[in-house]
N, C-alpha and C positions, 0 to 999 in steps of 0.2 A: 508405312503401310506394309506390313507382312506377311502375305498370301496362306490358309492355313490350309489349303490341301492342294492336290494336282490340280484341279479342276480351275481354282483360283488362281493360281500360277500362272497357267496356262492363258488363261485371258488376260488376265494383269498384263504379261509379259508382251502379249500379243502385242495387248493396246499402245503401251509406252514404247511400242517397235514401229510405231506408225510412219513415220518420217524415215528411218531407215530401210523399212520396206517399199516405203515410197522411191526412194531413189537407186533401186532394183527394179524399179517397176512392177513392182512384185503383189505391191496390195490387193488385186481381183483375182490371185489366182491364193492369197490368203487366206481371205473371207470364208467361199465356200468349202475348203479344204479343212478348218476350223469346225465349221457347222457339223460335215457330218462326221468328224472325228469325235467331237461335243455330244453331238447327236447319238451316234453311235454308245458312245461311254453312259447317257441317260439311259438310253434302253436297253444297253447291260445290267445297269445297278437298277431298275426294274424289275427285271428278270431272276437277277438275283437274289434281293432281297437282303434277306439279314447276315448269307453269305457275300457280301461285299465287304470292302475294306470299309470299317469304320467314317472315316472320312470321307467317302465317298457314295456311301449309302444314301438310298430313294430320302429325301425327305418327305415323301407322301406320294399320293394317286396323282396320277396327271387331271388337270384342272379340266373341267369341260370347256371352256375357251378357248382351251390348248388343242384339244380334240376336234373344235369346230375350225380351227386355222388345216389344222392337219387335212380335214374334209376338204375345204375351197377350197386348199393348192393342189388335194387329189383331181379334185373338178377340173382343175384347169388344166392337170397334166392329158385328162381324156379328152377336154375339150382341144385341145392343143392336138391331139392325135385324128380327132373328127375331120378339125380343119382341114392338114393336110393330106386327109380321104377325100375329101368331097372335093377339094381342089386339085389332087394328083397329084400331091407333089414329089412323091417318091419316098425311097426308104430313107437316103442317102439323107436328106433335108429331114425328114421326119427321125430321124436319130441326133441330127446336130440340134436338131431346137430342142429333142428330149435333155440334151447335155445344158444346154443353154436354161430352161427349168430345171435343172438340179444344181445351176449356178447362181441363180436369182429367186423364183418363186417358192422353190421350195423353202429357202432359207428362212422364210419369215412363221414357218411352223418350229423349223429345228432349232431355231435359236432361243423362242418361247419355253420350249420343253426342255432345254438346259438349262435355262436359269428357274424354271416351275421345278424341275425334281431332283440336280444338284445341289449340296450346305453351297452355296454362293451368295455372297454378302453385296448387298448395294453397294455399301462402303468402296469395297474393290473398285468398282465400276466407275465411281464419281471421281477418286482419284488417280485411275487413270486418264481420264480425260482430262484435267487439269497437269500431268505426267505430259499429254501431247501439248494442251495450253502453252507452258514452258519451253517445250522443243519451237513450240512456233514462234514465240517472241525473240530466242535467241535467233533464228534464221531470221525473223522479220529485215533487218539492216539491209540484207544484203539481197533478199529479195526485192525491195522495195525500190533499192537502188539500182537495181541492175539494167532495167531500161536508161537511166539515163549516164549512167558511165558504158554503154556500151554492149553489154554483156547480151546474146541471142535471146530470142525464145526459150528457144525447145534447146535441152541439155540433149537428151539422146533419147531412144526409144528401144526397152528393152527387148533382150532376146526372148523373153517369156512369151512374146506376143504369138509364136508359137501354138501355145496350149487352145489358140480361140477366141476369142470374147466378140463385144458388138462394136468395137474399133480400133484403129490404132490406140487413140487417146488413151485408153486402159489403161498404157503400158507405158508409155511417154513422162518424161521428168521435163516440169518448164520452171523456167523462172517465174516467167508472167507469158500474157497475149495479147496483143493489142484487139482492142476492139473494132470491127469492122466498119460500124456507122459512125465513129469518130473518132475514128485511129490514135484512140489515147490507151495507152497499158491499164489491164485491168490484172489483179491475181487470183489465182483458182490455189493457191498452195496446195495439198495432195490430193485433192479433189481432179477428176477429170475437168471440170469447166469452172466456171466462175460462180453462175447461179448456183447448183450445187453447193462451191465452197459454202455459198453465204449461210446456205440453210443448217450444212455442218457446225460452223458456227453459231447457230442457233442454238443447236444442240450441245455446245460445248459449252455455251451460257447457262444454260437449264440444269447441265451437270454439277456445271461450280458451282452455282447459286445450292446448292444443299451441303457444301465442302464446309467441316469444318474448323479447318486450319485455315486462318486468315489467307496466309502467302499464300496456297494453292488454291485458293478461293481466287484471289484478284487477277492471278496466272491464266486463271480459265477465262474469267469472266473477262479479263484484257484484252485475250487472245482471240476469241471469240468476238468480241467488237470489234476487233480490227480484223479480221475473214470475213465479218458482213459489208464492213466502210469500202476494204479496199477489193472487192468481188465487184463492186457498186452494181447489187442485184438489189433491182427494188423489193420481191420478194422477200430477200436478207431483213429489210428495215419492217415490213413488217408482222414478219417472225418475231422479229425482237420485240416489238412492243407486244402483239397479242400473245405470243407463246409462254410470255412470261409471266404476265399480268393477269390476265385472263384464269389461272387457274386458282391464284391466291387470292382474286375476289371471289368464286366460286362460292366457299362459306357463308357470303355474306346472305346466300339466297335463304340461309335458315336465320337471319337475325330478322326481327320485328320492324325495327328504325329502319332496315335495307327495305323494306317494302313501302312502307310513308314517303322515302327518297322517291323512288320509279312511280309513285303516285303523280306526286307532286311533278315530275319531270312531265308524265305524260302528258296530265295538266296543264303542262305550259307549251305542249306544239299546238296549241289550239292555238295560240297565238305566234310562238314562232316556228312554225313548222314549213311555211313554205322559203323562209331561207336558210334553215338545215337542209331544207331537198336539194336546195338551190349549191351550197354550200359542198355538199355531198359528190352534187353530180360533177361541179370544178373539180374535187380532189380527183375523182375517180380520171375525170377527163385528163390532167395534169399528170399522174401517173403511169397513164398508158402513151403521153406523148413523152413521156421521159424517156422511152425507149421505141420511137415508133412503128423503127424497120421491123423491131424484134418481136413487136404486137402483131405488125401487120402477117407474118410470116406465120405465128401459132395459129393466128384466127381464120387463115386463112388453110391451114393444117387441119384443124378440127372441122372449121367446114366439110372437107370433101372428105376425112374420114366419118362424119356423121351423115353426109348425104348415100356413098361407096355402101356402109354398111346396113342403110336401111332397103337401099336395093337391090343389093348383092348376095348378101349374110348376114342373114338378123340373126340366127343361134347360136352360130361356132365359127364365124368368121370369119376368114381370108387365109388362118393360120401364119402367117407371117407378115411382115411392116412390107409394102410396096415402097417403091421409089420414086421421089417425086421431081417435080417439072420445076423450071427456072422457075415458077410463080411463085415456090415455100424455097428458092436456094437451093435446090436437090434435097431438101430433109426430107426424109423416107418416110409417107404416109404411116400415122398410126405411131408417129415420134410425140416426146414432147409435153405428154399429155398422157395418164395415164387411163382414165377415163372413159375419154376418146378412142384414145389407143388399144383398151381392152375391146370395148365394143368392135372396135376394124378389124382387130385380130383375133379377137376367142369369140365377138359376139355376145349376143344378150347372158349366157350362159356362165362364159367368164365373168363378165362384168358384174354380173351375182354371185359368184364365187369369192371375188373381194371385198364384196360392198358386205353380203350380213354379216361375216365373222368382222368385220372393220367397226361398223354398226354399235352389233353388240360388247364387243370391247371398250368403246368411246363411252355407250351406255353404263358400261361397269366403274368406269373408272373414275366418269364425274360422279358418279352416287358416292364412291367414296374419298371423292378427293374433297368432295363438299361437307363430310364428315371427320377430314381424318387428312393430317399434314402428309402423310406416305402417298398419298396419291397425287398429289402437284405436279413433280418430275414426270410418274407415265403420263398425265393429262397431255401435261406441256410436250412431250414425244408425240403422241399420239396427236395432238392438235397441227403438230410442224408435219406430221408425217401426209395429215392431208393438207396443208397447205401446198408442199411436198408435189402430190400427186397430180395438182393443178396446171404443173408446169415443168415434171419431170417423169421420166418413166419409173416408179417405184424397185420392177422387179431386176433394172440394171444396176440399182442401183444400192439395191439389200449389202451387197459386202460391204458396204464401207458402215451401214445403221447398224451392225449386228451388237453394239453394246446398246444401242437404246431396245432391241427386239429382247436382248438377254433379260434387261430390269423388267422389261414389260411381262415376264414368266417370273421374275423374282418377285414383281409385284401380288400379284395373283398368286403366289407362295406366302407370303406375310397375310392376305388378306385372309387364306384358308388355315395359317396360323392362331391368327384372332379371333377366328371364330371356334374354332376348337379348343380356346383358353375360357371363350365365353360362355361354351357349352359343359364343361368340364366340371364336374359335381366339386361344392366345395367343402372342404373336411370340415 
């Protein structure tokens, strides 16, 4: 794979630098650093126009989707600013969390808009990730082993930690962590946590699965199984199954026989319907005692951010995460949950802010993932990303997704591709 201009380099380079940037600790202060240099160089060659370097030139308007992302994170930088009015919180707090959106929520506009109006090739994208696939199998050994010959946790925790973020963990290289409700090692590889890992690993599935060079194909797809098994994040397992599967039967919604099948299925809960409910309600039951402490502490998290925000701040919020009591472990209200957690801290306002542009994107992409094999991969991002949100904070967690935010603008570049080959008088 050989990157054909700066732009592609530049991310190429980025991505197969993941693991080494990992163990600088370096990767969160990467990510955003990337976006708006990315960002930056989009809205030059904008500007520019036909005076740009050939290679680097607009491939077209920025997409309305890209424009509607750009709106909501605007939303949420004002909401974000309201908050800490009505709360008082100062200047001093009200400029770190302004930095803190230019680390996280913004990035899920600037990253779109790089890959919507830089020549940036999928291709690039898919192999890099299978580039990191490889870097993780060869460490797998020694990772895997290290709990039990001995070897610590935590390797060291960079000096980067400096620059900010929302923990140590940022910044930290582990081996593994032992888990705390059953003190068996689990691995987060360059992921700050485990669950995390797993969902990366989703993502690194989704990527290979389009690879198509065998070996870097299996490299991904490997590597990626094994950051959901050995994460053992329930979540991880099932990413995998619905992230993946889920968008390649999509199509079937236009075949004739797919509709006779879901007839005849529905037809038959008249008769067994009340042991699929039965059925259902064990798994789901099963699932959440696979981990119960770790249930008990989110649900107990959402609660009182759902209850806090309906009493407190229903528009713009609290403006930042509270700290919470022995009953969630110290997890800082408004964690966990992105959701949840927008409503506690931006309020109804945020939490609109994310949801239409989210929405309408998900709406874009099954219309044409269900017509057209290019849209698989964004579905399947786009599906993990809210699986994702269910159980993590999205916008801490943008630097590390910035190659799935990139395809999901290269997306929406091919699809305003095809339509302009469609439209285009033929001689």
């Amino acid at each position: 794979m050989t990157p054909e201009n700066p732009a592609e380099r530049w991310l190429y380079k980025t991505l197969i630098w993941t693991w080494p940037f990992y163990f600088l600790g370096a990767l969160y202060v990467v990510g955003p650093v990337l976006a708006w240099i990315m960002g930056a160089m989009a809205a030059l060659s904008l500007y520019l126009g036909p005076a740009m370097r050939d290679d680097l030139r607009a491939t077209g308007p920025v997409p309305p989707l890209v424009w509607a992302w750009f709106l909501g994170m605007f939303v949420m930088l004002v909401t974000l600013w309201l908050g800490h009015l009505d709360w008082g919180l100062g200047l001093k707090k009200t400029i770190k969390s302004s930095i803190g959106w230019a680390k996280g929520w913004a990035l899920l506009a600037l990253f779109p808009l790089v890959g919507a109006v830089l020549p940036i090739r999928r291709s690039v994208l898919i192999r890099g990730q299978c580039v990191v696939g490889a870097w993780t199998l060869a460490l797998a050994p020694i990772l895997l082993a290290a709990p039990y010959i001995g070897l610590p946790e935590r390797i060291f925790t960079s000096p980067l930690k400096a620059v900010g973020g929302p923990g140590p963990e940022y910044f930290t290289v582990y081996f593994f962590t032992f888990d705390p409700a059953s003190w068996t090692p689990r691995w987060q590889f360059y992921a700050p946590w485990s669950p995390f890992a797993a969902l990366l690993g989703v993502i690194m599935v989704l990527f290979a699965l389009e690879e198509k060079d065998n070996k870097w194909k299996a490299a991904g797809i490997g590597a990626g199984i094994l950051m959901i098994f050995a994460s053992k994040s329930r979540m991880g397992l099932v990413g995998l199954v619905a992230c993946t599967i889920g968008p390649r039967m999509l199509p079937l919604i236009l075949r004739g026989w797919a509709w006779y099948m879901v007839a005849a299925l529905t037809a038959s809960l008249a008769v067994i319907g009340t042991a699929v409910v039965t059925f259902l309600g064990d798994a789901v039951s099963t699932f959440k005692n696979a981990r119960a402490d770790s249930t008990r502490v989110r649900e107990t998290l959402q609660r009182i951010a759902w209850e806090r925000w309906q009493n407190e701040a229903v528009w713009f919020g609290h403006g930042t995460v509270h700290p919470g009591s022995h009953a969630v472990e110290y997890m800082p209200i408004g964690s966990h949950h992105t959701w949840y957690g927008l409503l506690f801290v931006k309020g109804l306002v945020g939490f609109l802010a994310l949801l239409v542009p989210l929405l309408w994107h998900i709406g874009v992409v099954m219309v044409d993932a269900a017509r057209h094999p290019r849209g698989r991969l964004p579905l399947g991002i786009l599906m993990t990303f809210v699986l994702l949100s269910f159980g993590e904070n999205l916008e801490i967690e943008a630097y590390m997704l910035w190659p799935c935010l990139v395809l999901l603008g290269i997306h929406l570049r091919e699809m305003a591709d095809a339509r302009e080959r469609i439209a285009a008088p033929r001689p």
